[in-house]
PDB file with one MODEL, atoms N, CA, C and O in Angstrom:
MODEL        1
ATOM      1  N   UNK A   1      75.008-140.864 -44.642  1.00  0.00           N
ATOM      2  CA  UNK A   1      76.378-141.053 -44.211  1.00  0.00           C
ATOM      3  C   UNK A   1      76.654-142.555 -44.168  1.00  0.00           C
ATOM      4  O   UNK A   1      75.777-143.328 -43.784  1.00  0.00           O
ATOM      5  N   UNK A   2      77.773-142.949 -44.528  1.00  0.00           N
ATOM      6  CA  UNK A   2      78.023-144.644 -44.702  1.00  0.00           C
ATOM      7  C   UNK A   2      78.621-144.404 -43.499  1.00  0.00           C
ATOM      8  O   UNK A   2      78.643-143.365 -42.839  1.00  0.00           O
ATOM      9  N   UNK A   3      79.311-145.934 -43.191  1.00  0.00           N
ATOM     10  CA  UNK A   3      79.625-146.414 -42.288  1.00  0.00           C
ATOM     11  C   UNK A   3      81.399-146.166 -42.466  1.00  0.00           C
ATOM     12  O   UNK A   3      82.071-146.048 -41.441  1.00  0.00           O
ATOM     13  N   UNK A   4      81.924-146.114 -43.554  1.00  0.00           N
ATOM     14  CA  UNK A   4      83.190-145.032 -42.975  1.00  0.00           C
ATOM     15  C   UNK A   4      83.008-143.627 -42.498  1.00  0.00           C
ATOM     16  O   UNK A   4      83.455-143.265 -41.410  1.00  0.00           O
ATOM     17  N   UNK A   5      82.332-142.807 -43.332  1.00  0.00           N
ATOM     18  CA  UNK A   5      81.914-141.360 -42.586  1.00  0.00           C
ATOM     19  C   UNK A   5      81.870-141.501 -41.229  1.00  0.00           C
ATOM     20  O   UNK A   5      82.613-140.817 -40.526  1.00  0.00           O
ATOM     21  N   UNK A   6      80.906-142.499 -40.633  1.00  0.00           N
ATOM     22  CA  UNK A   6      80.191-142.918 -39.018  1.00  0.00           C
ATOM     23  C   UNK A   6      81.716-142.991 -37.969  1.00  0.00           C
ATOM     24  O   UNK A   6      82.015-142.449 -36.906  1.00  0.00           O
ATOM     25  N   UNK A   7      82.554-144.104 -39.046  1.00  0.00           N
ATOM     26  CA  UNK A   7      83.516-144.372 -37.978  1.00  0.00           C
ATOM     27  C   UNK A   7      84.368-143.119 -37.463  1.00  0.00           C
ATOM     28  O   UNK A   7      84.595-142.775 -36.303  1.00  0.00           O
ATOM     29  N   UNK A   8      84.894-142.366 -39.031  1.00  0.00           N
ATOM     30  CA  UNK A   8      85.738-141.704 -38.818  1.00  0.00           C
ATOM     31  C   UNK A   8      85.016-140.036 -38.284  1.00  0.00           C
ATOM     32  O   UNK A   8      85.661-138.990 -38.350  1.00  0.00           O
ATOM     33  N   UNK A   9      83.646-140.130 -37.798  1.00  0.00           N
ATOM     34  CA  UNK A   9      83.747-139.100 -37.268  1.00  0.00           C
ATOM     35  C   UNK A   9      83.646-139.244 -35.312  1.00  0.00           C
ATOM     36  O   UNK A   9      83.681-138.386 -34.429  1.00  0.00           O
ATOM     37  N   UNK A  10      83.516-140.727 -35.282  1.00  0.00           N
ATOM     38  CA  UNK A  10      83.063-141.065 -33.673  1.00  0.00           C
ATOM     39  C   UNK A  10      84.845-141.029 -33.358  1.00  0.00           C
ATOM     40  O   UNK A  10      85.322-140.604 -32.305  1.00  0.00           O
ATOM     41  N   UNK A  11      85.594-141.529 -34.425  1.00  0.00           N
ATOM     42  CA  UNK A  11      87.283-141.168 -33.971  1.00  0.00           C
ATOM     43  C   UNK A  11      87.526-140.307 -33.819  1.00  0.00           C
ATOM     44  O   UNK A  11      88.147-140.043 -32.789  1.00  0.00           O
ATOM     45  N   UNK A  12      87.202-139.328 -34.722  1.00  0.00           N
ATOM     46  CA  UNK A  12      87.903-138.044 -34.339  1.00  0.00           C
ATOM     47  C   UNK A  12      87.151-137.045 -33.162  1.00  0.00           C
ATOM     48  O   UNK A  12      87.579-135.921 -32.901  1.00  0.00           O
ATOM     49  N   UNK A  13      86.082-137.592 -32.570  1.00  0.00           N
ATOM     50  CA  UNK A  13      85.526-136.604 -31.542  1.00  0.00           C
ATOM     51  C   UNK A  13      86.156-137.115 -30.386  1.00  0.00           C
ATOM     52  O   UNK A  13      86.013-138.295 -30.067  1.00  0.00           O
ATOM     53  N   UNK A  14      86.800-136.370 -29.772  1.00  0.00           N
ATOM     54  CA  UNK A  14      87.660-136.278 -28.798  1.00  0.00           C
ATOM     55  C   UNK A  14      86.906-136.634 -27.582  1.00  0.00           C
ATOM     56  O   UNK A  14      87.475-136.544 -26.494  1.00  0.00           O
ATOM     57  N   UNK A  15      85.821-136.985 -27.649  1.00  0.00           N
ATOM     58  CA  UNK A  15      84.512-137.381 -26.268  1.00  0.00           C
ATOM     59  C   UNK A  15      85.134-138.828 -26.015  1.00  0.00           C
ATOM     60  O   UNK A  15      85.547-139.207 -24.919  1.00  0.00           O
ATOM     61  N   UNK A  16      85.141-139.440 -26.968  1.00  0.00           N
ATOM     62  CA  UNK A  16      84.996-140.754 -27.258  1.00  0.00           C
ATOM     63  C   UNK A  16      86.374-141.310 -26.776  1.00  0.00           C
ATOM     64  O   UNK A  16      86.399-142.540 -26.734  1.00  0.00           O
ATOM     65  N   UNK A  17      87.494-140.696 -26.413  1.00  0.00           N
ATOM     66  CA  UNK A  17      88.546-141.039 -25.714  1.00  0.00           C
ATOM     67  C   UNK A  17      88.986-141.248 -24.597  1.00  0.00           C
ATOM     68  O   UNK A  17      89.586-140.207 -24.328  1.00  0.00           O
ATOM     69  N   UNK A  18      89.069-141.840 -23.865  1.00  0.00           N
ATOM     70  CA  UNK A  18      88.802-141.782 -22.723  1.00  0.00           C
ATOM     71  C   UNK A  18      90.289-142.315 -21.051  1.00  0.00           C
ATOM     72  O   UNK A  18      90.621-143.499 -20.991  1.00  0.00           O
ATOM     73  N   UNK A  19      90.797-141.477 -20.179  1.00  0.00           N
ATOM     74  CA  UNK A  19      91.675-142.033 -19.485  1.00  0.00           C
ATOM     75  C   UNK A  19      92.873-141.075 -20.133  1.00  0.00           C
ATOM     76  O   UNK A  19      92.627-140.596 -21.240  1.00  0.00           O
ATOM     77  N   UNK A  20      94.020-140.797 -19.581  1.00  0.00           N
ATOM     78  CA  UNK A  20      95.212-140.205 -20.209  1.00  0.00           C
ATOM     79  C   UNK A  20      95.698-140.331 -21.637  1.00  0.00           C
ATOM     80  O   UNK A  20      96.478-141.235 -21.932  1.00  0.00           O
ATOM     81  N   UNK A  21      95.363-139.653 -22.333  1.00  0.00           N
ATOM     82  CA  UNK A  21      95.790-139.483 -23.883  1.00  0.00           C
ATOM     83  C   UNK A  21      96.805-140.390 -23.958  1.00  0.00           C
ATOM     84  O   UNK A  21      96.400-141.414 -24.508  1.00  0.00           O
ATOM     85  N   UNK A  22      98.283-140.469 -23.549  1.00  0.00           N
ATOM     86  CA  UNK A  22      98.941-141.217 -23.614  1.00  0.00           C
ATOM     87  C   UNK A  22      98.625-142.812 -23.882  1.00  0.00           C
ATOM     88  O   UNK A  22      99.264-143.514 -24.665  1.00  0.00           O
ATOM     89  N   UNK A  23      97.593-143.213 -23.136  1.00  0.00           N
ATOM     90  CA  UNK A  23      97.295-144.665 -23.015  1.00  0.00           C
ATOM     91  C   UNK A  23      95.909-145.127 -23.837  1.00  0.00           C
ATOM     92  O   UNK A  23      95.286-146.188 -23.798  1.00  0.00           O
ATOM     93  N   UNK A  24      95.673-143.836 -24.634  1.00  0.00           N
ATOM     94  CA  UNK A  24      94.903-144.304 -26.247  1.00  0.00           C
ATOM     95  C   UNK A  24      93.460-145.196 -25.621  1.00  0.00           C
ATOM     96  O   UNK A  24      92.948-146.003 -26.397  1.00  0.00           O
ATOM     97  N   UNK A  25      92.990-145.062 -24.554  1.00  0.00           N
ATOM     98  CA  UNK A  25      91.489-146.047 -24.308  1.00  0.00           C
ATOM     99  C   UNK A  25      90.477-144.910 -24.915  1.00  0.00           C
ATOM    100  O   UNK A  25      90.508-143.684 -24.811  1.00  0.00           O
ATOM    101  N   UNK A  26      89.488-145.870 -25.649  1.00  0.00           N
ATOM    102  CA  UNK A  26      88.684-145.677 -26.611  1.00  0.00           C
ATOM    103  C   UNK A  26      87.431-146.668 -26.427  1.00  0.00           C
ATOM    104  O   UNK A  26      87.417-147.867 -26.150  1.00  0.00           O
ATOM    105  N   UNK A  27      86.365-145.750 -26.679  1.00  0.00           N
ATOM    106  CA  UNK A  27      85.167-146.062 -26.303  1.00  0.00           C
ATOM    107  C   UNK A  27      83.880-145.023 -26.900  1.00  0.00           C
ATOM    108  O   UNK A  27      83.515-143.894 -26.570  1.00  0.00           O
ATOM    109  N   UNK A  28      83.334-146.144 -28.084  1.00  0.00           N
ATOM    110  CA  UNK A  28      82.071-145.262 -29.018  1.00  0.00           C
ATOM    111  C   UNK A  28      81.561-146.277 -29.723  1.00  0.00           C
ATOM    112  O   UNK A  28      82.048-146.909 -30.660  1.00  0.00           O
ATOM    113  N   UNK A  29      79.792-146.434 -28.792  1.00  0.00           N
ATOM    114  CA  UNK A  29      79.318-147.661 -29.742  1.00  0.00           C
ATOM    115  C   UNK A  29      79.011-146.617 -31.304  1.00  0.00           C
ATOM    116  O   UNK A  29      78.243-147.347 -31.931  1.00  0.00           O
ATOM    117  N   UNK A  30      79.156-145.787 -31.868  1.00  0.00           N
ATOM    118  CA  UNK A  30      78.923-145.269 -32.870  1.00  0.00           C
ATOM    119  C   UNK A  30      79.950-146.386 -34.038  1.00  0.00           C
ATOM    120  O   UNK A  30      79.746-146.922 -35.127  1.00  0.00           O
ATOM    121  N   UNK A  31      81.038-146.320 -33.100  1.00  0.00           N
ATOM    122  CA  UNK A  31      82.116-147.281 -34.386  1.00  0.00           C
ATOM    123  C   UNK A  31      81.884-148.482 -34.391  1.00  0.00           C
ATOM    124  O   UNK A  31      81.969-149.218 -33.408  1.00  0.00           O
ATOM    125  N   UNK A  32      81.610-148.758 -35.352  1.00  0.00           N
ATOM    126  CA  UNK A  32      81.792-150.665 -35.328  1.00  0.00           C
ATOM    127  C   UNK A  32      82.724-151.381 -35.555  1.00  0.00           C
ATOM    128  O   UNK A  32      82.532-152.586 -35.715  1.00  0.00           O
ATOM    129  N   UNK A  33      84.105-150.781 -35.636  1.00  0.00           N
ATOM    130  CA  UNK A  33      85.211-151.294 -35.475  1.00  0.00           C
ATOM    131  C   UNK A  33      85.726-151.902 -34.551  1.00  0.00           C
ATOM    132  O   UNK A  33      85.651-151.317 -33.471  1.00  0.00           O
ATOM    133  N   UNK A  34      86.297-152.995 -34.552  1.00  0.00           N
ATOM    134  CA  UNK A  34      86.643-153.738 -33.107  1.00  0.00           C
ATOM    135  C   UNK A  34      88.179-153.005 -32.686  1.00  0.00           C
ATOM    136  O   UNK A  34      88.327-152.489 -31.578  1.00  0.00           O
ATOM    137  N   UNK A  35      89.309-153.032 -33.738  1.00  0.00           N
ATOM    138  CA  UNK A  35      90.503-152.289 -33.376  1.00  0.00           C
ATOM    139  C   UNK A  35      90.451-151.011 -34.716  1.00  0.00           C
ATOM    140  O   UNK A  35      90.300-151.042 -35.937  1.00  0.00           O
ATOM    141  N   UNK A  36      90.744-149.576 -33.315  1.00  0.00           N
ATOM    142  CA  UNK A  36      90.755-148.309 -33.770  1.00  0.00           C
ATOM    143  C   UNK A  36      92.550-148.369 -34.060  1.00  0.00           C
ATOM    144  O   UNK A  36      93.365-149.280 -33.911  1.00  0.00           O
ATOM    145  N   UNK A  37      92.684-146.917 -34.545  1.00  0.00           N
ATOM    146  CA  UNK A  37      93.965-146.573 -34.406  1.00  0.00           C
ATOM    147  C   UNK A  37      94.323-145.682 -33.015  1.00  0.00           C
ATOM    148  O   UNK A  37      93.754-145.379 -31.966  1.00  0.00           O
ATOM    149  N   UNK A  38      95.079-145.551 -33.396  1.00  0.00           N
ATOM    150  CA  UNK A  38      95.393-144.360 -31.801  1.00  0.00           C
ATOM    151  C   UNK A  38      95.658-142.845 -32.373  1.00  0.00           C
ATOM    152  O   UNK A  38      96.026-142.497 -33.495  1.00  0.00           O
ATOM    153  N   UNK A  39      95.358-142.101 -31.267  1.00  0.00           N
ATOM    154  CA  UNK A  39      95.647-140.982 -32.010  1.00  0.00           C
ATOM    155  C   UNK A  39      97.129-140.312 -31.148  1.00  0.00           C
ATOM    156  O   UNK A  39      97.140-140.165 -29.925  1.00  0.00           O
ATOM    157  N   UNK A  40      98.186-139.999 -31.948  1.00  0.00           N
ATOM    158  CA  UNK A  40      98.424-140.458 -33.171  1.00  0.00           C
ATOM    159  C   UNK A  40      98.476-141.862 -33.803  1.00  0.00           C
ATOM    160  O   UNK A  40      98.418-142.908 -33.155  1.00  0.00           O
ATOM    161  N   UNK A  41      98.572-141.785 -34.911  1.00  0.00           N
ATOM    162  CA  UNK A  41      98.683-142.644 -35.617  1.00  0.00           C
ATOM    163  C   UNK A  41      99.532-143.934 -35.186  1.00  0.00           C
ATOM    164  O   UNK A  41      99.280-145.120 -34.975  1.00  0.00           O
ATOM    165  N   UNK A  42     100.714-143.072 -35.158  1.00  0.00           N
ATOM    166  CA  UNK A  42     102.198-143.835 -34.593  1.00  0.00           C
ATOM    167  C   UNK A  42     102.462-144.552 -33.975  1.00  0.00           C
ATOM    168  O   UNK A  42     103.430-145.303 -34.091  1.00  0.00           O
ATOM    169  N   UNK A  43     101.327-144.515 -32.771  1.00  0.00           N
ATOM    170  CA  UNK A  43     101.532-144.687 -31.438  1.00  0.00           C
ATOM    171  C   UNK A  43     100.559-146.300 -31.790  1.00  0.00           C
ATOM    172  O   UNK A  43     100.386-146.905 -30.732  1.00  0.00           O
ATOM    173  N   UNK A  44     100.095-146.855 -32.714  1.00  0.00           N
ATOM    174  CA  UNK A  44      99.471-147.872 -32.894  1.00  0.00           C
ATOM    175  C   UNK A  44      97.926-148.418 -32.775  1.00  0.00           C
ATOM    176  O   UNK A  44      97.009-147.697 -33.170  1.00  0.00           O
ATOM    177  N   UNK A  45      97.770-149.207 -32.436  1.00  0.00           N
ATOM    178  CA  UNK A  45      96.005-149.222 -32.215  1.00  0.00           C
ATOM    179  C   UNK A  45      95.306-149.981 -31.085  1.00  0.00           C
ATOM    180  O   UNK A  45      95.918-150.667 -30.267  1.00  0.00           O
ATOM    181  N   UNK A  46      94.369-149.859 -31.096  1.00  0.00           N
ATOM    182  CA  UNK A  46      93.453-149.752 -29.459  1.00  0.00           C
ATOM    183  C   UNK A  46      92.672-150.788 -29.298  1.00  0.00           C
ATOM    184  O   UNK A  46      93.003-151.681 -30.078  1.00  0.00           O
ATOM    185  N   UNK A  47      91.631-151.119 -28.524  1.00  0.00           N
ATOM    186  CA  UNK A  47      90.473-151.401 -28.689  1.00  0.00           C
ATOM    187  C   UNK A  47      89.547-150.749 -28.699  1.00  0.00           C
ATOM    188  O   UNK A  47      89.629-149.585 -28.307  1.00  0.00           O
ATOM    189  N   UNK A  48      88.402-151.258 -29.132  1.00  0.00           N
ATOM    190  CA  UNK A  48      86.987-149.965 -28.834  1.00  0.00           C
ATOM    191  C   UNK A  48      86.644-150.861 -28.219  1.00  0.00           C
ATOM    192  O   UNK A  48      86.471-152.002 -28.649  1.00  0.00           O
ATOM    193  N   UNK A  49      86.402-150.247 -26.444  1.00  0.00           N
ATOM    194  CA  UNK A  49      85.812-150.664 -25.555  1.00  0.00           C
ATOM    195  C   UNK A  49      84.386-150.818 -25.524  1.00  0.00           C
ATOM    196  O   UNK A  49      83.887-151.784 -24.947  1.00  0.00           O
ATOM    197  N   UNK A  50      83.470-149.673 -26.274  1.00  0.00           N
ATOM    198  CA  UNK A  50      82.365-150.259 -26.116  1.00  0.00           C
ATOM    199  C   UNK A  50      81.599-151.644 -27.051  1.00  0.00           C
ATOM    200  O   UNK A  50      80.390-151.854 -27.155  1.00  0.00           O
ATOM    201  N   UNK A  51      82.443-152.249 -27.499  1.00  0.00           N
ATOM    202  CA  UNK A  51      82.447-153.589 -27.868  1.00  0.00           C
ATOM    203  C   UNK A  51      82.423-154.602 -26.464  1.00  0.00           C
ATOM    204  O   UNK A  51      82.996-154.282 -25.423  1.00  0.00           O
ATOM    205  N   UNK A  52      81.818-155.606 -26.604  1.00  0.00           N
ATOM    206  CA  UNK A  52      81.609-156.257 -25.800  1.00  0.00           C
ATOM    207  C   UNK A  52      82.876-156.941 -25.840  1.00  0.00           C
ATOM    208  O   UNK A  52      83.623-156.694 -24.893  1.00  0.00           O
ATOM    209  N   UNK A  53      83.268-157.696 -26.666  1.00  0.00           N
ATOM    210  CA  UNK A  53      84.328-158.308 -27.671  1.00  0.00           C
ATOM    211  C   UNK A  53      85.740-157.355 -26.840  1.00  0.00           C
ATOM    212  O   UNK A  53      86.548-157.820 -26.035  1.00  0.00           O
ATOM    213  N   UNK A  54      85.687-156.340 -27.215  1.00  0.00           N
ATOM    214  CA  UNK A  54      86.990-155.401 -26.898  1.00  0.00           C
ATOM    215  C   UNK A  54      87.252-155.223 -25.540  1.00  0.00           C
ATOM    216  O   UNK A  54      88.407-154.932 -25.230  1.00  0.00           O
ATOM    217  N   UNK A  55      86.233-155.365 -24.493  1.00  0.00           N
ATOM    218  CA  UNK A  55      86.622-155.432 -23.313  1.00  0.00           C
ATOM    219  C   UNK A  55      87.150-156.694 -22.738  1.00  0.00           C
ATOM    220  O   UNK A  55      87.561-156.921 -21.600  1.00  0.00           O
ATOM    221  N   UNK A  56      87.044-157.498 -23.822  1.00  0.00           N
ATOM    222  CA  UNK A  56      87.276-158.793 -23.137  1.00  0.00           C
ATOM    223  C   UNK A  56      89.018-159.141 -23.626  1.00  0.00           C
ATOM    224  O   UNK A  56      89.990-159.707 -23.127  1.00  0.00           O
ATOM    225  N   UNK A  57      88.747-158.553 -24.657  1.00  0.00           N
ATOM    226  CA  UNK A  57      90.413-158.666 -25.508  1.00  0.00           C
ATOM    227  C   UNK A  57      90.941-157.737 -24.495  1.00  0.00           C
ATOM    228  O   UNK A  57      91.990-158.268 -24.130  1.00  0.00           O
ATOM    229  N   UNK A  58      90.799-156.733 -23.898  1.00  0.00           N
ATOM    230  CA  UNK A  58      91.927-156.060 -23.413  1.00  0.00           C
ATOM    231  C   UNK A  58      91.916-156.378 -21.889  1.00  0.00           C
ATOM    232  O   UNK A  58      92.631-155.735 -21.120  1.00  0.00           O
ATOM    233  N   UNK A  59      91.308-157.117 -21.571  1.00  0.00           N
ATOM    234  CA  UNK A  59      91.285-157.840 -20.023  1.00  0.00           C
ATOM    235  C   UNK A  59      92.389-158.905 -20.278  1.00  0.00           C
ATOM    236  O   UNK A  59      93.449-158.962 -19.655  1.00  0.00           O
ATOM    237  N   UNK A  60      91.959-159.829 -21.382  1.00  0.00           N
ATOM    238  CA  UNK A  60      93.043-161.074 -21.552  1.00  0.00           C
ATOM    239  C   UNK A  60      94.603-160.408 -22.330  1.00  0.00           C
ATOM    240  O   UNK A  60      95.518-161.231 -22.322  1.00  0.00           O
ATOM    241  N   UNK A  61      94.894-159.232 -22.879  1.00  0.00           N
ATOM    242  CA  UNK A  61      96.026-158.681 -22.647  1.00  0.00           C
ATOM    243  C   UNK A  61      96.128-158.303 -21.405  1.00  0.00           C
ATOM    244  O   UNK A  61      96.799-159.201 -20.896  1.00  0.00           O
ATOM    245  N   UNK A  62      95.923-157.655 -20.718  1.00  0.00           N
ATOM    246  CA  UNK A  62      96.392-157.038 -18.978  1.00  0.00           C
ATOM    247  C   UNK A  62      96.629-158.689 -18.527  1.00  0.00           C
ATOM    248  O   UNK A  62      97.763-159.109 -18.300  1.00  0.00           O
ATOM    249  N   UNK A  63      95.651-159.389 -18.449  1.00  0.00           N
ATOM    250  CA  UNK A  63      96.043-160.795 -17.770  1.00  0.00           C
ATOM    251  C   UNK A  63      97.401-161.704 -18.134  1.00  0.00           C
ATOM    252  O   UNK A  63      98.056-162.415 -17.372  1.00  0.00           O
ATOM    253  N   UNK A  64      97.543-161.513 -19.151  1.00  0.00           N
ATOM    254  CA  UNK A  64      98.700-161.819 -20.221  1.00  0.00           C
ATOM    255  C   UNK A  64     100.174-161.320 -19.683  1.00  0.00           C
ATOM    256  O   UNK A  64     101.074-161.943 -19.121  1.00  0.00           O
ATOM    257  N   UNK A  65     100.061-160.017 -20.063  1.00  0.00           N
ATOM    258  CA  UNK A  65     101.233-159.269 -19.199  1.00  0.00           C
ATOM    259  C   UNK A  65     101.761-159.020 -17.530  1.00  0.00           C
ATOM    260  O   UNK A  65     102.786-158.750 -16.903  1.00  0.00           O
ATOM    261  N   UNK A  66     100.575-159.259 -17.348  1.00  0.00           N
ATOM    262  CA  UNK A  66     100.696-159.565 -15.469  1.00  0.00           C
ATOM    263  C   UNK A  66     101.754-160.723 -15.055  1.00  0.00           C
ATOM    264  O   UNK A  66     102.807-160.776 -14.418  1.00  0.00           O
ATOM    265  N   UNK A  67     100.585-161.975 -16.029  1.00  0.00           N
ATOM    266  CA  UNK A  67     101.080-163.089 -15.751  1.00  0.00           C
ATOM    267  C   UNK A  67     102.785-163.715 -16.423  1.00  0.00           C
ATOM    268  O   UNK A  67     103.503-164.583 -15.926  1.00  0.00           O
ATOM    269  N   UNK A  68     103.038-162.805 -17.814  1.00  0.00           N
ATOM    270  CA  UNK A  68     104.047-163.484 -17.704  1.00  0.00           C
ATOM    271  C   UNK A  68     105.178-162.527 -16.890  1.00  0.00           C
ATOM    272  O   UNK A  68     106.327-162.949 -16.755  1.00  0.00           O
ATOM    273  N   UNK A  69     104.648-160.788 -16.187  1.00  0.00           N
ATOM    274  CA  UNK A  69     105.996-160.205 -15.450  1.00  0.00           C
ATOM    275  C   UNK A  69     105.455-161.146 -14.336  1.00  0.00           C
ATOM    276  O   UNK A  69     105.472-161.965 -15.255  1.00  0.00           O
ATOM    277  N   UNK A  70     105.101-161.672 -13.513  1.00  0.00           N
ATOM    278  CA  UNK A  70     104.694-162.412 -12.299  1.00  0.00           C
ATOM    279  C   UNK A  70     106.064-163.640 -12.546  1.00  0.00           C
ATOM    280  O   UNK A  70     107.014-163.863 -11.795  1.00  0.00           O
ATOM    281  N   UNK A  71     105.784-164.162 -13.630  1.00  0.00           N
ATOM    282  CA  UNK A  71     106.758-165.740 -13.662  1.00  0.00           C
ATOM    283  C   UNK A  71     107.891-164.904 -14.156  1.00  0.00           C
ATOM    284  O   UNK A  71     108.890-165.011 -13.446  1.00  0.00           O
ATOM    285  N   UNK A  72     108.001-164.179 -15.079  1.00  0.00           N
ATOM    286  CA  UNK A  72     109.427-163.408 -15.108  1.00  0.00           C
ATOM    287  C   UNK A  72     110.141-162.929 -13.792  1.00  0.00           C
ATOM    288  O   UNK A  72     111.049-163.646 -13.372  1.00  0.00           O
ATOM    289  N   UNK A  73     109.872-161.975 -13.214  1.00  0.00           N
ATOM    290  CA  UNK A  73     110.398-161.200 -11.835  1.00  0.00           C
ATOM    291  C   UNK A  73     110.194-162.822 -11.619  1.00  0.00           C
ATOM    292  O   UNK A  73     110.509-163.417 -12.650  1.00  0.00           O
ATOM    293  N   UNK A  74     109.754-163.707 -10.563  1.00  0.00           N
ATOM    294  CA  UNK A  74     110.151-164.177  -9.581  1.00  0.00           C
ATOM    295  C   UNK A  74     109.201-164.350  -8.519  1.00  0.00           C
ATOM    296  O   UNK A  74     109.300-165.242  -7.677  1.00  0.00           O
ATOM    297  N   UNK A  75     107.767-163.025  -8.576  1.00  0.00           N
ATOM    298  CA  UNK A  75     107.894-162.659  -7.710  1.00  0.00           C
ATOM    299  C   UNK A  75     106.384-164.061  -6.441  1.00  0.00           C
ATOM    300  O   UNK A  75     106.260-163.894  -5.227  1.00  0.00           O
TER     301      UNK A  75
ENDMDL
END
């Protein structure tokens, strides 16, 4: 099995998803992809958390968005 077969079967097993479907968190050292898609498609793409790399990218987005509704609102 190559390494597309690998990816696209750790995507499609529904184990590997993880937290409310809606909010697409993803997590399978099987993939070596750093950004998955989401399932659906539509809905855009993710990180794969079990990347070391990917947890860190989606910490500095959350930090990102905090910080600029924080100076936006006011608050």
């Amino acid at each position: 099995m190559d390494r597309s077969e690998r990816n696209a079967r750790a995507w499609q097993n529904p184990d590997n998803w993880i937290g409310p479907r809606w909010l697409g968190l993803y997590r399978s050292a099987d993939d070596d992809r750093l950004w998955v898609p989401k399932v659906p498609r539509a809905l855009g793409w993710t990180v794969n958390l079990a990347r070391p790399v990917g947890a860190l990218i989606l910490m500095a987005l959350v930090t990102a968005v905090l910080s600029i509704a924080y100076r936006v609102l006011g608050a």
